[in-house]
DOKOLNU-796743 format. One line per 2 residues: number of its first residue (from 1); their letters; for each residue x, y, z of C-alpha. Coordinates in Angstrom, 3 decimals, decimal comma, padded with zeros to 6 digits. Last residue first. Layout:
NUM	A	X Y Z; ...
This chain:
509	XX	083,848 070,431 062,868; 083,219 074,026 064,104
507	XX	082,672 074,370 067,471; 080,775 077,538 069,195
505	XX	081,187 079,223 072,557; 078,940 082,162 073,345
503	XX	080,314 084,319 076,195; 078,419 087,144 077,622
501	XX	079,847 089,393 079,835; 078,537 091,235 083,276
499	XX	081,272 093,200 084,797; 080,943 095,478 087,771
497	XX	083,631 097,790 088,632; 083,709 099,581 092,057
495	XX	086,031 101,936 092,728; 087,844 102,791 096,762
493	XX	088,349 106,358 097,226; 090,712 107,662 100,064
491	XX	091,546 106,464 103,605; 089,462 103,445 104,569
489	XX	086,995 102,458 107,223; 084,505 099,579 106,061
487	XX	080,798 099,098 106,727; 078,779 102,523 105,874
485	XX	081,332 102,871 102,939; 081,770 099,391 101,818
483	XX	077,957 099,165 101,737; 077,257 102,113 099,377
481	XX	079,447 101,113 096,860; 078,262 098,018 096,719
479	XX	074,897 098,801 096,791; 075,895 101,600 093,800
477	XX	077,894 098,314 091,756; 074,669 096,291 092,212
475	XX	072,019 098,838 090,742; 074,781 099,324 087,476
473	XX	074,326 095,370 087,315; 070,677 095,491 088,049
471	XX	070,230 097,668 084,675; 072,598 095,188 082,611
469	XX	070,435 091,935 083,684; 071,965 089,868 086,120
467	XX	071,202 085,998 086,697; 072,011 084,832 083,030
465	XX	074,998 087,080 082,853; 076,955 085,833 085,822
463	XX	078,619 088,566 087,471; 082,245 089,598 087,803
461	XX	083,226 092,348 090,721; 086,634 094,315 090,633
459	XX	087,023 095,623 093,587; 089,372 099,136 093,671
457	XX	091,587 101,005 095,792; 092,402 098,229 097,711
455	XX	095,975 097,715 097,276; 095,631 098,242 093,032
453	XX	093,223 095,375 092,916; 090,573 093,041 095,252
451	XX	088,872 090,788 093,027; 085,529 089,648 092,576
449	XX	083,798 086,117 091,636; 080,648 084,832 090,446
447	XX	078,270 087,460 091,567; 074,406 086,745 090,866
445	XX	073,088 087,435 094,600; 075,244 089,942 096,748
443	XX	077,429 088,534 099,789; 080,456 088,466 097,259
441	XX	080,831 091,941 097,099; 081,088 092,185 100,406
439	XX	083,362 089,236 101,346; 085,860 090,614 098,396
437	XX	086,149 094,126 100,461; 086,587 092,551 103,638
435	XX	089,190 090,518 102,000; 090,911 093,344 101,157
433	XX	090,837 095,103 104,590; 091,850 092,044 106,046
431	XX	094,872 091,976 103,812; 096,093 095,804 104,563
429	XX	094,907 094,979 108,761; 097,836 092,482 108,447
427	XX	100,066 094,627 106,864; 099,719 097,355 109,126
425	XX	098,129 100,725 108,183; 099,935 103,622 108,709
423	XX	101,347 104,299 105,070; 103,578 103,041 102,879
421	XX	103,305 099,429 104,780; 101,692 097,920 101,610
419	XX	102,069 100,183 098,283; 099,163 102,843 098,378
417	XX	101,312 105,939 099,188; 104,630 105,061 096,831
415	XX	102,404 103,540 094,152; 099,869 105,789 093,609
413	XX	101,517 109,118 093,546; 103,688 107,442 090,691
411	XX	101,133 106,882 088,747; 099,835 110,522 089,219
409	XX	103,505 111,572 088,176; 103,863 109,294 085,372
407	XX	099,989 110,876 083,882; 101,332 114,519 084,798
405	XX	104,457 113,504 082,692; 102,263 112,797 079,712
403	XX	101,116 115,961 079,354; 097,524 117,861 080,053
401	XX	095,983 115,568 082,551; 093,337 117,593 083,074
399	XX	093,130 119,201 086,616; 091,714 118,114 089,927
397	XX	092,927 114,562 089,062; 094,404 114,126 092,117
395	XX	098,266 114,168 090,576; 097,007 116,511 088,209
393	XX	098,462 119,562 089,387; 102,511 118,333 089,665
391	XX	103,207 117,823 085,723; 101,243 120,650 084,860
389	XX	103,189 122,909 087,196; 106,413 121,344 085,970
387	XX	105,570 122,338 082,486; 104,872 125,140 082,749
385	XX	108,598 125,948 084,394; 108,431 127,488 087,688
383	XX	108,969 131,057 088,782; 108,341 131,600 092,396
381	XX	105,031 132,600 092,216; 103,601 129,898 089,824
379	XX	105,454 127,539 091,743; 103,696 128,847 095,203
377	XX	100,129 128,979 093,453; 100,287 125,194 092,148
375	XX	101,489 124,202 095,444; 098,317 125,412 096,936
373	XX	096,068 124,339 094,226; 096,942 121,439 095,035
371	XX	097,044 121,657 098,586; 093,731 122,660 098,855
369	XX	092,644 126,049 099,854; 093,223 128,702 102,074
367	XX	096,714 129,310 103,275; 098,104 128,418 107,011
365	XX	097,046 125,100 107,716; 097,698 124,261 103,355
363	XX	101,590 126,195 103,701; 103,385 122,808 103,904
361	XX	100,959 120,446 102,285; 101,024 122,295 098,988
359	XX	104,377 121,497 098,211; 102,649 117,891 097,763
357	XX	103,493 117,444 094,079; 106,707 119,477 094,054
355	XX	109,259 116,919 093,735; 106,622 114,560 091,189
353	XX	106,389 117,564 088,997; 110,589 118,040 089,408
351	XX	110,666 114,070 088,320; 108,137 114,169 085,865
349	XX	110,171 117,287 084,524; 113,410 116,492 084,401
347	XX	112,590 112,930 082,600; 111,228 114,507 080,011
345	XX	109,291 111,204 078,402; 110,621 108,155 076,657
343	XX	108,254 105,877 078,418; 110,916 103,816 080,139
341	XX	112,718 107,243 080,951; 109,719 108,605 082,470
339	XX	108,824 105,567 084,734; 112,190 105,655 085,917
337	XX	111,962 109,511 086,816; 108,472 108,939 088,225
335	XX	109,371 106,050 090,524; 112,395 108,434 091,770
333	XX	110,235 111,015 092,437; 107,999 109,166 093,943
331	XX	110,395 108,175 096,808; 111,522 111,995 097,349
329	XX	107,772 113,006 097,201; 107,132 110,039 100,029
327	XX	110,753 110,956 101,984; 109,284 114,477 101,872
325	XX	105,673 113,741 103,352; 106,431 111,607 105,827
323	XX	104,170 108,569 106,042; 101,705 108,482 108,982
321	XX	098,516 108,802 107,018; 100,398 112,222 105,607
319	XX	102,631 113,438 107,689; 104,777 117,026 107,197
317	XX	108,014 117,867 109,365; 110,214 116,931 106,675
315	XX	107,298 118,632 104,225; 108,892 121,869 105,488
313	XX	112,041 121,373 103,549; 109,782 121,829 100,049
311	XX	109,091 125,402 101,884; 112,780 126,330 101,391
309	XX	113,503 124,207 098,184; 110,859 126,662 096,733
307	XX	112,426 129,646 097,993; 115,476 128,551 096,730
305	XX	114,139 128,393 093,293; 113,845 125,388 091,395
303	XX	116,927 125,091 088,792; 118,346 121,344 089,360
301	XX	116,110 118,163 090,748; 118,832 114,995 090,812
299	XX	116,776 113,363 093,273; 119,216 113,525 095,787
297	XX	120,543 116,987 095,563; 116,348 118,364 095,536
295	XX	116,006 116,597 098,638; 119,177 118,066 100,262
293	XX	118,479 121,218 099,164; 115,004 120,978 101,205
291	XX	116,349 119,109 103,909; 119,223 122,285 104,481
289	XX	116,369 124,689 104,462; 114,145 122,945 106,507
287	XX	117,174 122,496 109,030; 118,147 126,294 109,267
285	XX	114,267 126,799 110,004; 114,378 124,489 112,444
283	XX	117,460 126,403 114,395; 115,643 130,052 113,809
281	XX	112,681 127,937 115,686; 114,955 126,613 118,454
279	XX	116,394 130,503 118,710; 113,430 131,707 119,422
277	XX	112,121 128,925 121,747; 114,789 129,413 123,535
275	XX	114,576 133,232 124,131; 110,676 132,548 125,263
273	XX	111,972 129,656 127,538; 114,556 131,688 129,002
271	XX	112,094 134,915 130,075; 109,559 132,043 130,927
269	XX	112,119 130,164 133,396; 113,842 127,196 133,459
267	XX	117,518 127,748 134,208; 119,278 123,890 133,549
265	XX	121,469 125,133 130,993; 121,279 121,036 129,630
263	XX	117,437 121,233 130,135; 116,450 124,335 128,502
261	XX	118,198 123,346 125,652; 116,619 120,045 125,287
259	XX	112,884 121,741 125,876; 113,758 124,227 122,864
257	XX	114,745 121,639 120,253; 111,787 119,070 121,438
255	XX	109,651 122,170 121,069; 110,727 122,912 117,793
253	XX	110,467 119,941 116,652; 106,486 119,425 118,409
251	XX	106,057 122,673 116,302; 107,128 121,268 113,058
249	XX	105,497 117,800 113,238; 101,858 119,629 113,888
247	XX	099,484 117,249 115,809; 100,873 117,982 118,970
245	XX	102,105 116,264 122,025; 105,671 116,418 123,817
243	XX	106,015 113,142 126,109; 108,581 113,925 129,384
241	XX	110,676 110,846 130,250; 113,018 109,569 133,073
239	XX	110,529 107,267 134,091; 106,962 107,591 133,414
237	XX	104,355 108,520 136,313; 103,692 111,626 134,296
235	XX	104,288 115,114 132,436; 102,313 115,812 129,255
233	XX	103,730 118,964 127,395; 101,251 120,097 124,894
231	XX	102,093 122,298 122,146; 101,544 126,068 121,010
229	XX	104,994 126,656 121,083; 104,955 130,197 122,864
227	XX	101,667 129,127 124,940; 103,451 125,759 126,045
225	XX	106,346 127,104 127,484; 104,743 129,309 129,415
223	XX	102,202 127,019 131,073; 105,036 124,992 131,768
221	XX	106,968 127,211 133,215; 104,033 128,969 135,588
219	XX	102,961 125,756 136,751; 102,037 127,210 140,099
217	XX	105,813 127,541 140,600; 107,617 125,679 137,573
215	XX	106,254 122,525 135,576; 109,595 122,162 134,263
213	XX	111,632 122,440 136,988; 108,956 119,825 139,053
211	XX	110,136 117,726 135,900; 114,121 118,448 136,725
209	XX	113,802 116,052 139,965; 112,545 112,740 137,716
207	XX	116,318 112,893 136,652; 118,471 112,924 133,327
205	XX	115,786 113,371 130,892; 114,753 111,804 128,266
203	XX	112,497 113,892 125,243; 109,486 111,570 123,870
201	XX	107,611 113,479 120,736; 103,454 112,085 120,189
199	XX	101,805 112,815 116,954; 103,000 109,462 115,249
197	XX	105,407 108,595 112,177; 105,233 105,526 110,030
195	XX	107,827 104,179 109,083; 108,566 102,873 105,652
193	XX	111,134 100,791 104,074; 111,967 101,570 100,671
191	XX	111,706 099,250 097,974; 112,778 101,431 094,785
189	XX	114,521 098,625 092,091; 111,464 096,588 092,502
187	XX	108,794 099,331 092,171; 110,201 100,572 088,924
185	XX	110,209 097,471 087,365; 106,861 096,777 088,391
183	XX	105,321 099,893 086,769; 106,836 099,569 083,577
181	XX	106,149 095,596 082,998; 102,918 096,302 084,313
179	XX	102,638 099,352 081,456; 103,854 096,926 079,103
177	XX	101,567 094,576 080,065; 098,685 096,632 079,951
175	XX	099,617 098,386 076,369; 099,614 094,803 075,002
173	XX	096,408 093,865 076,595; 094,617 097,181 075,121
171	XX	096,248 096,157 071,632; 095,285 092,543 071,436
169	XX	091,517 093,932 072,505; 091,652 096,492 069,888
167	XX	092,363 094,626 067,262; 089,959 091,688 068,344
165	XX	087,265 094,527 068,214; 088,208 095,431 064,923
163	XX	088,572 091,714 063,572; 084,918 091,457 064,966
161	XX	083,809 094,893 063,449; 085,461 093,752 060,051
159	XX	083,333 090,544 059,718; 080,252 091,947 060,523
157	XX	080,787 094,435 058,272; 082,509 091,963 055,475
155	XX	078,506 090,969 053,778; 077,322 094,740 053,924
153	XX	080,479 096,262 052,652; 080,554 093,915 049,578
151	XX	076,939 095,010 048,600; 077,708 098,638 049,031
149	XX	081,087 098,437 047,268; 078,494 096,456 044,455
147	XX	076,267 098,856 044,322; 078,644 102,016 044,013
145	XX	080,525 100,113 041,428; 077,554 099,491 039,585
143	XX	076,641 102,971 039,505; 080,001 104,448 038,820
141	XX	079,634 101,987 035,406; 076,422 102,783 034,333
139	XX	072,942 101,265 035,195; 071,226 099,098 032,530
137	XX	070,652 096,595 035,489; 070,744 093,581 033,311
135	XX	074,007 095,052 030,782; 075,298 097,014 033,217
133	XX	075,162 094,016 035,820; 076,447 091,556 033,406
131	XX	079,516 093,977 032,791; 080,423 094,241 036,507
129	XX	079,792 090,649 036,846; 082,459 089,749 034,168
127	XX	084,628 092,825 035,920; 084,342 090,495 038,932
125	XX	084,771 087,536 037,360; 087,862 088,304 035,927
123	XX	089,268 090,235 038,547; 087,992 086,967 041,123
121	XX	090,144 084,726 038,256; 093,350 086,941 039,015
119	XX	093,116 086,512 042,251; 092,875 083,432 041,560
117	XX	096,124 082,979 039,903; 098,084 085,443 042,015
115	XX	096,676 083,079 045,194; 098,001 079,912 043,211
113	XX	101,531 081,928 042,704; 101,616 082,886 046,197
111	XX	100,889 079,296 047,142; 103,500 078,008 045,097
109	XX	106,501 080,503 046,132; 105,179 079,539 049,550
107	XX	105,725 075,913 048,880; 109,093 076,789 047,202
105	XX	109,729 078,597 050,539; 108,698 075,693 052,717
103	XX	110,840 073,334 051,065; 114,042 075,799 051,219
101	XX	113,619 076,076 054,322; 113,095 072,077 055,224
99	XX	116,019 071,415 053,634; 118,013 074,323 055,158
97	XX	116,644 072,788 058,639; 117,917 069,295 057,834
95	XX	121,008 070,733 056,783; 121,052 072,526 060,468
93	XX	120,203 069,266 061,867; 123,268 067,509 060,518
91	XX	125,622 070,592 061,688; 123,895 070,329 064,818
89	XX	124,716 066,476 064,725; 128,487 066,547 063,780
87	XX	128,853 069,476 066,011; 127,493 067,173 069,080
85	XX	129,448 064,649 068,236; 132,866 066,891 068,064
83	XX	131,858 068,051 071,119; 131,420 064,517 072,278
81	XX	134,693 063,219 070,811; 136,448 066,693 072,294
79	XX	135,371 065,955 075,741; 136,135 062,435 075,669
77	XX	139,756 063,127 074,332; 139,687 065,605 077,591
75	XX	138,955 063,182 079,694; 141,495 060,765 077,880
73	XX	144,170 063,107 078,386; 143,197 063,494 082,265
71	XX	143,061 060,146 082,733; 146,605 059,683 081,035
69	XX	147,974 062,716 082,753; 146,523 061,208 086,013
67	XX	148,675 057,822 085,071; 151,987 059,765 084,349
65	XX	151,209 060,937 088,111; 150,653 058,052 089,447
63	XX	154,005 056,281 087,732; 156,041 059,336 088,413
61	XX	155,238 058,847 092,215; 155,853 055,626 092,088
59	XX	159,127 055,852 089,875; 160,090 058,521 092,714
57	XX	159,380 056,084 096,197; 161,345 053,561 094,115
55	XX	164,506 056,051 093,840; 164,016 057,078 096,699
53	XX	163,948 053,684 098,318; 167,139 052,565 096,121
51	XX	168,555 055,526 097,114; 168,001 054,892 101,067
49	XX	169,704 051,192 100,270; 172,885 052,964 098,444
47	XX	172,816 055,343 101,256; 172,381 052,229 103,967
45	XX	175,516 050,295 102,168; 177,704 053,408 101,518
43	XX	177,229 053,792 105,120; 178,141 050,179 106,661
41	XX	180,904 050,070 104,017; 182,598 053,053 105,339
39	XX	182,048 052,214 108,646; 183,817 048,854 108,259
37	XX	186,670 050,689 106,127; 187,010 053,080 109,244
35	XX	187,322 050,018 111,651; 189,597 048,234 109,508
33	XX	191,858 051,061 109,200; 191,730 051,587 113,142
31	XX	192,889 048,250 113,301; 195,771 048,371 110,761
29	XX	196,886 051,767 112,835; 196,708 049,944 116,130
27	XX	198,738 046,926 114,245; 201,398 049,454 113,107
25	XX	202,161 051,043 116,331; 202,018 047,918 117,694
23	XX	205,007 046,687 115,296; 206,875 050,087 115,674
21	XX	206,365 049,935 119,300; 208,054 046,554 119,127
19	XX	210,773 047,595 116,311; 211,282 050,870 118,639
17	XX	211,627 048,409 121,709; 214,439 045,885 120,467
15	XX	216,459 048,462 119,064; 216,291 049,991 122,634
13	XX	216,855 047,024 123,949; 219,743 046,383 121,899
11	XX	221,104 049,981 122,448; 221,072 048,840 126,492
9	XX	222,257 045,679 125,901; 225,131 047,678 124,399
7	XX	225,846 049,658 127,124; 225,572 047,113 129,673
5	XX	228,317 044,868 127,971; 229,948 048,250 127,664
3	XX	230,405 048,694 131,392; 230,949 045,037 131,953
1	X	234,118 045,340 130,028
C-alpha cells in the first residue's frame, strides 16, 4: 500500500512539474516575445525617423535645385528679352537706314537731273559762243574749235597738272604700302635666329700630354700638318684645347676632321697626317654634297644640276660678315618665294634666283672675278634656265633688272643680310650706328630732321627751305656723304637723300 502511495505521488509530481515547466516555459517564451516586439518597435521607430530625414534632406535638395532651374529659366528669359530688344532696334535702325537710302538716292536722282540740265545749258551756250565767234571772228568752224580747245586747255592746265601730281602721289603711297605690307609679312613668318660664325675652330682633347704629339720632334707634326691643310694650329696654356685658325671655313673643316682622327688612332706622324687629311677632305666633300641637296630639298628648288647643288654645298663653309652663306641664300629664298607669290610672280624662279645668288662665293678665291659674275658663269655652264640667271645677276645691281623676279630677289638680298643680328654686328652697336648717322646729319646748318631707314643703309635728311637753297642742298648731301665715310665704319653703301620742300598753306573762307 505504501508502495503505490509512493508511486502515485510520484506521477503527481511529475504532473505537477511538466505543468510548472510548462508554465515557465511559457513565461520565458512571453518574455522573449516582448523583448523582440520592443526591438521591433525601437527599429521601425528610428527607420521611420531616418525616412523622415531623407525624405526632408530630398524635398531640400529638390527645392534648390527646382530653384536653379528657375534662375536659370529666367536667365535665359533675360537673354532672349534682350536679344529680342536688340533685334527690335536693329530692325528699327535698318528702316531708318532704308529711309535714309532711299532719300539720298532721290536726292541723287535730283542732282543728276540738275547736272543733265546744265549741262545741257553749257551745250547751249557753248555752240551759242561757237556761232558768235564765227560770226565776230569770221573764222570757220575747225577754227573756232581749235581756239576755243586752246583757250579751255590754257585755263584747266594748271588745274590738270595738280590733279596729276595728286594722282601720282595717291598712287606712289599706295604702291609703298603694299609693298610694306609685302615685305613685312614675309619677314614675320621667316625670323630666323642668326649666329654669327668666327675664323677660329676649338678641337678638345683628352689630355695636355697628346699636344707635345702634335707638335712632334722639332715640330715636325705640326709643321706637317699644317702645310697639307694650309691652316694654323695654335697650341697654348689652354686646357684640354687646341684652337685651329684660318680664314677659309672649308679648310679649318677639314682640319678639324683630320686633327680628330689623328687623335682617337693616336699615331701622329706626317705619313698619317698626309693620309688623313686625304680622306678628311674626300669626307667634306661627301658633306658639301649632301648640304647642297639638302638646301635645294628644303626650299622646294627642283631641276638644278648636281653639279650645281655640289658647289651650292660649299657656301656651308662660306661667311659673309659672319653670317653663313647657305643658311642666308636658304633664308632668302624663302623671303623671295613669299614675296613672289604675293606679287603673282614665278615663284620657281625667284626662289631658284635667290638659291643661286651667292654661288659665286664658293669658287670667287679660286676664279677671277666677282661673285656675280661668278655664279652667273657656273649656271650658264651647267645648264640653267634664263630665267634663273636673270633672276640671280641683279641682286647687286651689276646687271639690269630685267624681270620682276630679279627685283624679289634683290629685295630679298636686303632683308635677310641687313635685318638686325643677320650679320656680325651686335644689336647694340646696330642702334649706335644709326644714331651716329642721325647725329651727323643733324650737326649741319638748315636741317630740320633726318631719319635713319632700311637698317642703316640710308639717312634720310629734311631741310628747311628758307635756310637752303636747291644748289646747297645737293652741296649738303656730298658733305654728308663724305663725313659718314671718314667718321663711321660700315659694311656696304649707306645713301644719302636730302629733301628741301616747300609748303604753302592757304584757307579759304
Amino acid at each position: 500500500m505504501s508502495l503505490k502511495l509512493v508511486f502515485t505521488l510520484l506521477a503527481v509530481a511529475g504532473i505537477v512539474g511538466i505543468a510548472v515547466g510548462y508554465v515557465l516555459r511559457m513565461l520565458i517564451a512571453l518574455s522573449k516575445k516582448g523583448t523582440a516586439e520592443h526591438y521591433i518597435k525601437e527599429v521601425t521607430l528610428k527607420a521611420s525617423e531616418e525616412a523622415k530625414k531623407i525624405t526632408l534632406k530630398a524635398e531640400e535638395e529638390a527645392a534648390e535645385v527646382l530653384k536653379g532651374v528657375r534662375e536659370e529659366l529666367k536667365e535665359k528669359e533675360d537673354k532672349i528679352k534682350k536679344t529680342e530688344d536688340r533685334l527690335i532696334s536693329k530692325e528699327d535702325l535698318l528702316d531708318k537706314r532704308q529711309t535714309d537710302i532711299d532719300k539720298e538716292v532721290e536726292a541723287m536722282k535730283q542732282r543728276i537731273q540738275e547736272l543733265r540740265d546744265k549741262k545741257e545749258k553749257i551745250d547751249a551756250m557753248e555752240n551759242q559762243k561757237l556761232e558768235e565767234l564765227q560770226k565776230v571772228a569770221r573764222l570757220t568752224e575747225d577754227e573756232a574749235r581749235q581756239r576755243l580747245i586752246a583757250n579751255v586747255e590754257q585755263k584747266a592746265e594748271e588745274d590738270l597738272l595738280v590733279r596729276m601730281k595728286k594722282l601720282e602721289m595717291n598712287g606712289n603711297e599706295n604702291l609703298e604700302r603694299k609693298a610694306r605690307e609685302i615685305l613685312t609679312m614675309s619677314i614675320q613668318r621667316l625670323a630666323n635666329s642668326v649666329s654669327p660664325d668666327i675664323f677660329i675652330t676649338s678641337v678638345p682633347i683628352q689630355s695636355d700630354e697628346l699636344k707635345g704629339k702634335i707638335i712632334g720632334k722639332e715640330g715636325r707634326n705640326i709643321k706637317a700638318f699644317e702645310r697639307e691643310t694650309g691652316v694654323e694650329v695654335i697650341i697654348d696654356d689652354t686646357p684640354g684645347a687646341i684652337t685651329i685658325s684660318c680664314f677659309d671655313p672649308v679648310r679649318r673643316a677639314v682640319a678639324k676632321l683630320a686633327l680628330e682622327s689623328l687623335l682617337l688612332d693616336g699615331r701622329i706622324q706626317p705619313a698619317k697626317i698626309e693620309k688623313e687629311v686625304e680622306k678628311a677632305k674626300l669626307d667634306i666633300n661627301k658633306i658639301i654634297k649632301e648640304k647642297g641637296e639638302q638646301a635645294a630639298l628644303e626650299c622646294g628648288v627642283f631641276n638644278l644640276d648636281p653639279r650645281i647643288l655640289a658647289i651650292l654645298g660649299r657656301l656651308y663653309f662660306r661667311t659673309s660678315y659672319g653670317q653663313n652663306v647657305l643658311q642666308h641664300s636658304i633664308e632668302m629664298t624663302h623671303i623671295a618665294g613669299m614675296i613672289a607669290q604675293e606679287l603673282g610672280a614665278d615663284v620657281a624662279v625667284a626662289k631658284a634666283g635667290a638659291l643661286t645668288h651667292d654661288i659665286g662665293k664658293a669658287l670667287d678665291h679660286e676664279v677671277q672675278g666677282t661673285h656675280v659674275e661668278i655664279g652667273r658663269r657656273i649656271l650658264q655652264k651647267f645648264g640653267a634656265n634664263e630665267m634663273i640667271v636673270k633672276a640671280m645677276e641683279a641682286h647687286h645691281e651689276e646687271y639690269p633688272y630685267e624681270t620682276l623676279e630679279s627685283r624679289i630677289v634683290q629685295a630679298a638680298d636686303s632683308i635677310s643680310g641687313s635685318r638686325p643680328g643677320a650679320r656680325r654686328d651686335s644689336v647694340e652697336n646696330y642702334i649706335k650706328r644709326l644714331a651716329d648717322l642721325e647725329a651727323i646729319a643733324n650737326g649741319f646748318k638748315g636741317v630740320d630732321k633726318c631719319y635713319a631707314l632700311q637698317a642703316g643703309r640710308e639717312i634720310r635728311v629734311f631741310v628747311r627751305p628758307n635756310e637752303i637753297s636747291d644748289l646747297e642742298a645737293t652741296n649738303m648731301a656730298r658733305d654728308i656723304a663724305v663725313k659718314i665715310e671718314s667718321e663711321l665704319k660700315y659694311p656696304g653703301e649707306i645713301r644719302v637723300t636730302v629733301i628741301r620742300e616747300n609748303k604753302i598753306v592757304e584757307i579759304a573762307r
